[in-house]
Each structure stands twice: as structure tokens, then as C-alpha cells.
C-alpha positions in Angstrom: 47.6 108.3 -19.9 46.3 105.6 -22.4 44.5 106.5 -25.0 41.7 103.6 -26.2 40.1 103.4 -29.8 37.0 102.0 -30.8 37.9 98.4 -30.3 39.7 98.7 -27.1 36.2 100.9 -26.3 34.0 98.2 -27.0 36.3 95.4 -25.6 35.6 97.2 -22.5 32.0 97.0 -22.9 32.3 93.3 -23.2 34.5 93.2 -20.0 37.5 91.6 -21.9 40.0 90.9 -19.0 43.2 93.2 -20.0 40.6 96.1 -20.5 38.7 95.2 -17.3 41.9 95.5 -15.5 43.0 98.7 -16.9 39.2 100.2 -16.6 39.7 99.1 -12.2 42.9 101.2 -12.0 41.2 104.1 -13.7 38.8 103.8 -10.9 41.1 103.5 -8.2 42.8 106.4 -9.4 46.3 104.6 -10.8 45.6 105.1 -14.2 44.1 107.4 -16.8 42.2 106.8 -19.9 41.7 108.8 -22.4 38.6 107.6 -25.1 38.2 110.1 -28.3 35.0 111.9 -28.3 35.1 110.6 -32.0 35.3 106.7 -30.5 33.3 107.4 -28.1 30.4 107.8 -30.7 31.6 104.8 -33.2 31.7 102.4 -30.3 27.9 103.5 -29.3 26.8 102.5 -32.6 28.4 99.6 -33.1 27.7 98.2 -29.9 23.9 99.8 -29.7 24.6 101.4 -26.5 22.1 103.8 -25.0 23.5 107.2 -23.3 22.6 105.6 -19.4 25.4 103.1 -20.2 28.0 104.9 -20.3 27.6 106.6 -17.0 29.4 103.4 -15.5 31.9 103.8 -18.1 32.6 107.6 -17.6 32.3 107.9 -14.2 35.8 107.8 -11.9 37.5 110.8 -12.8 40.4 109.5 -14.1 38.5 108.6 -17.2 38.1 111.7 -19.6 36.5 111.6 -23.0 38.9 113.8 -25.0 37.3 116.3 -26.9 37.2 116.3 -31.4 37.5 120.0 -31.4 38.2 122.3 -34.4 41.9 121.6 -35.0 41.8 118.2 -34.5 39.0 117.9 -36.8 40.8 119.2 -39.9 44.4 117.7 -38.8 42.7 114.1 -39.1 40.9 114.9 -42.3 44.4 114.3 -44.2 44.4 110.5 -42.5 42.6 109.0 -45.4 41.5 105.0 -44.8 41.1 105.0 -41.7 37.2 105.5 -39.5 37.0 109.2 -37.8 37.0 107.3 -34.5 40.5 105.3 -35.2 41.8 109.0 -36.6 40.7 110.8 -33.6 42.2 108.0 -31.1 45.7 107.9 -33.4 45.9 112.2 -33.6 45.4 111.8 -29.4 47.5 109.4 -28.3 50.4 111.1 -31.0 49.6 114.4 -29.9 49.9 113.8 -25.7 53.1 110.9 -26.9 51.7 108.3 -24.7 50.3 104.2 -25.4 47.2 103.8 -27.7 45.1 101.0 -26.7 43.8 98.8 -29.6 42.5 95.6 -30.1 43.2 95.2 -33.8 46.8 97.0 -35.0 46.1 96.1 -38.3 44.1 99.4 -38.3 47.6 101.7 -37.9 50.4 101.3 -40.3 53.3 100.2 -38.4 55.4 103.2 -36.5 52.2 105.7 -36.4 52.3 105.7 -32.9 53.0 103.4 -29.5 50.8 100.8 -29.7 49.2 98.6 -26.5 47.9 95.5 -28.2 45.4 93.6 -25.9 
């Protein structure tokens, strides 16, 4: 699984070609993504989405929005500086030990986790 934050979310939106590609092998079932709950809802407002336009997005089954639940929520409340949707993407892709998908690594210190820089 990868796990994408909120600019690897919204690079998606704007079909930017390394995303794209990972987004068609999602759909044919070769790939999984993983978007935090928490992303999920930054992305939305930065990118003024409305709830129909994510069903594209959501739909092959191999793409899951991970859930913030109650554990996660107070673990990431200790990772001060960062947005709730870049902690929720970093707790995930520690948490499952797999590639998080980013845009911009300026927004993790270096060694938090495996970053995919696209």
C-alpha cells in the first residue's frame, strides 16, 4: 500500500502524471492507496471539491480512505507543526511501514518515514 497526503491528494485531482499512473493501477487492481480521512478533508477545502467528485476518486476498491479514529487522533496530537491532514498521512504510512506519497517533503523532517517524492 501507499499511503498519499494532502498534496499527493490534490496532485491527483489535477491529474499530475506520476499520480495519474499510480491512481490507473489502483483501478486495475495492482496497487493500493491509502488517503487519510484527515487528507481527505484538507484536500476538499483546498481544492473546493464538492462530495460528487470524489466518487471517481473513491471508487475501485483498491482505494480506501483510512479512517482518523480515536487513537490515532490523540497519537498525532503530540506532532506539533505540522496540518492534521500531513499528521494523519505520516501516523498511517508509519503505522502499516509502507511508502508515503508526497509532493512536497519539506513537510516531514528527514527519516520520519519512507517517503515517495513525485
Amino acid at each position: 500500500m501507499l499511503v498519499l497526503d494532502v498534496t499527493a491528494i490534490e496532485g491527483l485531482f489535477h491529474s499530475h502524471p506520476p499520480l495519474w499512473t499510480m491512481w490507473k493501477r489502483a483501478d486495475a487492481e495492482r496497487l493500493e492507496l491509502g488517503l487519510p480521512a484527515a487528507a481527505v478533508v484538507e484536500a476538499a477545502d483546498l481544492l473546493g471539491t464538492t462530495a460528487s467528485s470524489w466518487d471517481a476518486i473513491l471508487w475501485p476498491t483498491s482505494v480506501s480512505v483510512l479512517p482518523l479514529t480515536e487513537r490515532v487522533a490523540v497519537e498525532i496530537g503530540s506532532y506539533a507543526g505540522r496540518s492534521i491532514g500531513v499528521r494523519h498521512a505520516l501516523w498511517e504510512a508509519r503505522a502499516m511501514d509502507c511508502r508515503l506519497v508526497t509532493r512536497d517533503p519539506t513537510l516531514y523532517a528527514p527519516g520520519v518515514a519512507k517517503l515517495l517524492v513525485v
